[in-house]
N, C-alpha and C positions, 0 to 999 in steps of 0.2 A: 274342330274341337267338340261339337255339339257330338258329332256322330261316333265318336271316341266314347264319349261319356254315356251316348245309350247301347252303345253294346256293351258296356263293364255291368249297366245295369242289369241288362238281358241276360248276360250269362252268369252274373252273381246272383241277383235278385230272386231267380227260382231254386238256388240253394236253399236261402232263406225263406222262399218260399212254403218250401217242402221240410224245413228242421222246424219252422213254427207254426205247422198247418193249425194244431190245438187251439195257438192263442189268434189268430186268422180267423178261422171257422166259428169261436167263440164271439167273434166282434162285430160277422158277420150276419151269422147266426143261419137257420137252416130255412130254405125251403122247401114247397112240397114236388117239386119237380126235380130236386138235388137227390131226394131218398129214392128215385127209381136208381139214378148212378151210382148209387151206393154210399149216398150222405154227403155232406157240404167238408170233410177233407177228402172225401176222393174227386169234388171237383177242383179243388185247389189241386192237388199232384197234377191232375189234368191240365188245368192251365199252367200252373208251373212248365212241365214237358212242352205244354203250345210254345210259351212264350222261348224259351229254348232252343228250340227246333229253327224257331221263325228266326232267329238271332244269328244262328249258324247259318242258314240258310240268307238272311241279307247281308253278311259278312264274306259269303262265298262269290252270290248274285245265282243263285240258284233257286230263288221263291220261284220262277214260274213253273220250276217242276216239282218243286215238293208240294204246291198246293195247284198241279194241276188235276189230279183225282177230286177234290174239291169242285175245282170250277166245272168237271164233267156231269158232275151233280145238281149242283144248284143252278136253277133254270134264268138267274138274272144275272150270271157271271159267263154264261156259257157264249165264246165267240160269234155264234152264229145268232145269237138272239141281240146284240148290240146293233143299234142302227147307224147303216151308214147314209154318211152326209157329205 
């Protein structure tokens, strides 16, 4: 049931995300690393789209590929740097 109910959130909640970015953005208010992205509503569409993405993607069971261009990246996700035991 539980897993029911987060993906309704998942795939509704960035609607809302993204129709109330204004009152979001206002609450949240701006930082100064937000205005290189282009201001605190373009990070909320952004995350809205993440969280989306991610939803479909654990609904499918296709996270290891949609964020394996991620894990190629980042040097503490990357398979070969995890140690084995």
């Amino acid at each position: 049931m539980r897993d029911y109910l987060l993906i309704i959130i998942g795939l509704v909640g960035p609607f809302f995300m993204i129709k109330y970015r204004a009152q979001i953005g206002d609450a949240v208010g701006e930082a100064a690393w937000m205005k290189k992205v282009g201001g605190v509503h373009n990070v909320i569409i952004i995350a809205a789209l993440l969280i989306f993405f991610w939803t479909i993607a654990e609904m499918t069971g296709t996270t290891s590929i949609l964020f394996s261009p991620i894990k190629s990246i980042l040097p503490g996700l990357r398979e070969e740097a995890a140690p084995a035991f």
